[in-house]
C-alpha positions in Angstrom: 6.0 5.6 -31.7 6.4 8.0 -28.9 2.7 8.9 -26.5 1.8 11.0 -24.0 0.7 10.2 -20.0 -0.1 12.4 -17.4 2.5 11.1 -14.2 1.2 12.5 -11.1 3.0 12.9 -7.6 5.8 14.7 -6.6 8.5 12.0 -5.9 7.5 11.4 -9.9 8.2 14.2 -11.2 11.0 15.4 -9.6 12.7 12.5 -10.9 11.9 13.2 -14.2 13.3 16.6 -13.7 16.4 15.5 -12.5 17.0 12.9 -15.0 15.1 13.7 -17.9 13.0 17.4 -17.7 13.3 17.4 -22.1 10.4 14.4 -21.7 8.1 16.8 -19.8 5.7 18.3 -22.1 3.3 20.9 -19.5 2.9 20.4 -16.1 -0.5 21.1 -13.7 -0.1 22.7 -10.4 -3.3 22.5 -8.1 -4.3 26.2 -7.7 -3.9 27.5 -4.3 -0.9 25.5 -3.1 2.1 28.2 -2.1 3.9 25.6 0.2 8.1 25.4 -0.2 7.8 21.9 -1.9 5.7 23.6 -4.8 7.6 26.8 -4.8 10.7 24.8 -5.5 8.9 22.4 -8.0 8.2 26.2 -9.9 11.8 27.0 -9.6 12.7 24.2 -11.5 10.3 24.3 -14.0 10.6 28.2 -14.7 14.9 27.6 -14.3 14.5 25.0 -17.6 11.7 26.6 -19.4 9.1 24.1 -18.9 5.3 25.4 -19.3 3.3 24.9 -16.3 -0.2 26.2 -15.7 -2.5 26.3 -12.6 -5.2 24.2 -12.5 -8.5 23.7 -10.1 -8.8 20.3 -8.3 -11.8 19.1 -10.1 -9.4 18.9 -13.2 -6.3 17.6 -11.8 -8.5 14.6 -10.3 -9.9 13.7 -13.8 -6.2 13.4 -15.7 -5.5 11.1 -12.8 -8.1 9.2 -13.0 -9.1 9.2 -9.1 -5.5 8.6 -8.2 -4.0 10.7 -5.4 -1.7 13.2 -7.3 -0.5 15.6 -4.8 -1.5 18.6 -6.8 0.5 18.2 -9.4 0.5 16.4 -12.4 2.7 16.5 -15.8 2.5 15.2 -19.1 5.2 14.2 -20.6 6.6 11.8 -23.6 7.1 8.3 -23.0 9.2 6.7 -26.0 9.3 3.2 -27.0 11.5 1.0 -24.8 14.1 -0.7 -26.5 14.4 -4.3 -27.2 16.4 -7.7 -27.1 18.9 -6.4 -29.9 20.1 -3.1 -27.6 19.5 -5.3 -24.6 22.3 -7.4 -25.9 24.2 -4.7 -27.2 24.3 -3.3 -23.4 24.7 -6.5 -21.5 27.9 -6.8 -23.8 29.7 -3.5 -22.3 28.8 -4.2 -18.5 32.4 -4.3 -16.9 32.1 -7.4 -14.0 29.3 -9.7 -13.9 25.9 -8.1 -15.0 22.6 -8.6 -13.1 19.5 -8.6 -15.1 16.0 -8.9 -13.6 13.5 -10.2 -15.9 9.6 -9.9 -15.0 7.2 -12.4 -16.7 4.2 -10.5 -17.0 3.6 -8.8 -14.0 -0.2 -7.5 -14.9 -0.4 -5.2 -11.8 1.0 -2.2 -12.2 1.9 -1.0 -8.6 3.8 -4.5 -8.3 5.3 -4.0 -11.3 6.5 -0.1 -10.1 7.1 -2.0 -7.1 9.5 -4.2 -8.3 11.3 -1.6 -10.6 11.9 0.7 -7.4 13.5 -2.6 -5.4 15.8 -3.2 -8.9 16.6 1.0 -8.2 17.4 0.1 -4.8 19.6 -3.0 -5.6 21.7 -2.1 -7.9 20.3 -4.2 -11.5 21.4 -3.3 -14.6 19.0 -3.9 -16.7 15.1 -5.0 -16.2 13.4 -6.6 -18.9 9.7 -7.3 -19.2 7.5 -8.6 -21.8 5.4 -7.0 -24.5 2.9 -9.1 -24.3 0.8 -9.8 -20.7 2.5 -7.6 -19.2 1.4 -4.0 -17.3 2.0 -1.1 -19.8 4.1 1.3 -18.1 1.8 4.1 -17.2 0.9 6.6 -14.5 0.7 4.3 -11.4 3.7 2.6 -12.5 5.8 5.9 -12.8 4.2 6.5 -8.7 4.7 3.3 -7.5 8.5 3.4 -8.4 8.9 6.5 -6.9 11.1 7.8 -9.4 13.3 5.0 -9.5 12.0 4.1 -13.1 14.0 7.3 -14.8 17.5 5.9 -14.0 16.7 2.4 -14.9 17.7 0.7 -18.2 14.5 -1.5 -19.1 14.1 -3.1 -22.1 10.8 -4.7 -23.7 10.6 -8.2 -25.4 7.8 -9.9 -27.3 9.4 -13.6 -26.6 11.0 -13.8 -23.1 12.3 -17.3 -23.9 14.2 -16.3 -26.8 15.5 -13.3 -24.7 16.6 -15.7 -22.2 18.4 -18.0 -24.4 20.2 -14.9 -25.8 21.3 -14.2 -22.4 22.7 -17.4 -21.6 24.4 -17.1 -24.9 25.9 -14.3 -23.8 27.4 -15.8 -20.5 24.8 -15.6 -17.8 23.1 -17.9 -15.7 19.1 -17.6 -15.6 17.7 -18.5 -12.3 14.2 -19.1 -12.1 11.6 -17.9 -8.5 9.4 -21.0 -8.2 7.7 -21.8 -4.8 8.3 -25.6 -5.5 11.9 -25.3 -5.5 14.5 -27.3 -3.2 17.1 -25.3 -3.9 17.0 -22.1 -2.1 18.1 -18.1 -3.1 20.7 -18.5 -0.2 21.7 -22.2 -1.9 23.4 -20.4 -5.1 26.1 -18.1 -6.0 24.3 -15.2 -7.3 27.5 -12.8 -7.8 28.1 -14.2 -11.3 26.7 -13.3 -14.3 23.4 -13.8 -13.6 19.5 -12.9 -14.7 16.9 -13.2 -12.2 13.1 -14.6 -13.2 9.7 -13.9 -11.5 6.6 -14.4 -12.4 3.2 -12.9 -12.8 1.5 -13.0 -9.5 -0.5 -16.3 -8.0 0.8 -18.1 -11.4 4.6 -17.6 -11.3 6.8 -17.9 -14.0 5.2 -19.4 -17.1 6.0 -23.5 -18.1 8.1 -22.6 -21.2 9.6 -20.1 -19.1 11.0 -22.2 -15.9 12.3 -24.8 -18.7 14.4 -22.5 -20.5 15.8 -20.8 -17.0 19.0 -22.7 -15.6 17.8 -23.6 -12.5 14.9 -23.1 -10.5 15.1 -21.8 -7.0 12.7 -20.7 -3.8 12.6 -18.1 -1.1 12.2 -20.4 2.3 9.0 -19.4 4.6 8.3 -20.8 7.5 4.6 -19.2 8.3 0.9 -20.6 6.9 1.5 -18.2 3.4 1.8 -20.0 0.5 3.6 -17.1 -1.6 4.6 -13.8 -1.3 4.0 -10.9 -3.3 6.2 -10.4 -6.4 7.0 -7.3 -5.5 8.1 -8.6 -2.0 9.8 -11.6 -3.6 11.5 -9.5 -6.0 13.4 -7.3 -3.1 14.4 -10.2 -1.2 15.7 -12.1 -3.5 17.6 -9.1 -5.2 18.8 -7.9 -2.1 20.2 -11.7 -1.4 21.9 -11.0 -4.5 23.6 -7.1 -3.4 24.7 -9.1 0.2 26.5 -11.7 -2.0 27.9 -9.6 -4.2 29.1 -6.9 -1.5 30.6 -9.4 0.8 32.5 -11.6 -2.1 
């Protein structure tokens, strides 16, 4: 079933009016601001016939809930993702080698808009993410990806291993971010087929998980960290995989 959120900032919602304005039910405009970014934030919404109202400050910072929102704030509809079945369906008509970034319940949800922006950035084609554990996609998801979560195809499982093993059916290698790893992200051809796994953050990818994944590989550090952030793991490690593929 389809819900409503209130998505705040404007990198957010001009996104959303780029790529998908039908999902935007009313949008909030902090009374007062005239300046050119807001004027042409109007434009757009009066050009596609999308219902805005002014609003005081006092009211804009409740429906974001103390997060910074710019003066402006929209609510719009946010429909189910789809699951394993289309995920399949899609990873079946990718021309080339398909890269799939899978994130085992990433709880935090600016590292999990975080990570979505880097997959933007890289070039994935599809993210998955897990029903269960996971951070719902709200408001400070939506933010933290800067937009990059409208153009992404992500897809919502409720059994990651059974996802995986459907991938590997389907031709592509699963390769696993663990910190205890000898192998290393710059150790393995990463311009096949291939779906990238990281974990939730300080636990890393779940037991059942790391079994099921083809190989298991790490990010090499040299300082006194013992881990990086997921969302910093996820960039470098996609972006490893963008230099391979643009170079082969």
């Amino acid at each position: 079933m389809s819900k409503s959120i209130h998505i705040f900032g404007f990198h957010s919602i001009e996104s959303l009016l780029n790529t998908n304005p039908e999902s935007i039910l009313k949008v909030f405009i902090q009374s007062g601001r005239d300046d050119i970014r807001m004027s042409n934030i109007i434009t757009a919404l009066t050009n596609q016939k999308i219902s805005f109202l002014h609003s005081d400050k006092n009211k804009l910072d409740r429906l974001a809930k103390g997060e910074l929102h710019q003066g402006i704030i929209a609510e719009v509809i946010l429909p189910p993702l789809p699951g394993e079945d289309s995920l399949i369906a899609v990873i079946k008509k990718i021309p080339g080698n398909p890269l799939v970034l899978i994130l085992d319940s990433i709880q935090d949800p600016r590292n999990l808009g975080a990570c979505l922006r880097s997959a933007n950035a890289a070039g994935i084609d599809c993210v998955v993410i897990n029903k269960d554990g996971s951070s719902p996609v709200n408001a400070v998801v939506h933010k933290t990806s800067a937009g990059a979560i409208n153009t992404l195809k992500i897809f919502q499982v409720t059994n990651l291993t059974r996802t995986i093993k459907a991938l590997q059916k389907n031709g592509l290698w699963v390769i696993g971010l663990d910190g205890g790893a000898s192998t290393t992200i710059y150790d393995v051809n990463l311009s096949d087929a291939t779906a990238i796994v990281l974990g939730a953050e300080g636990k890393g990818i779940r037991q059942l998980i790391k079994k099921t994944c083809d190989q298991l590989v790490s990010i090499p550090m040299t300082g006194s960290v013992e881990s990086l952030n997921v969302s910093v793991a996820t960039g470098i490690t996609l972006f490893e995989s963008k230099r391979q593929r643009e170079s082969s």
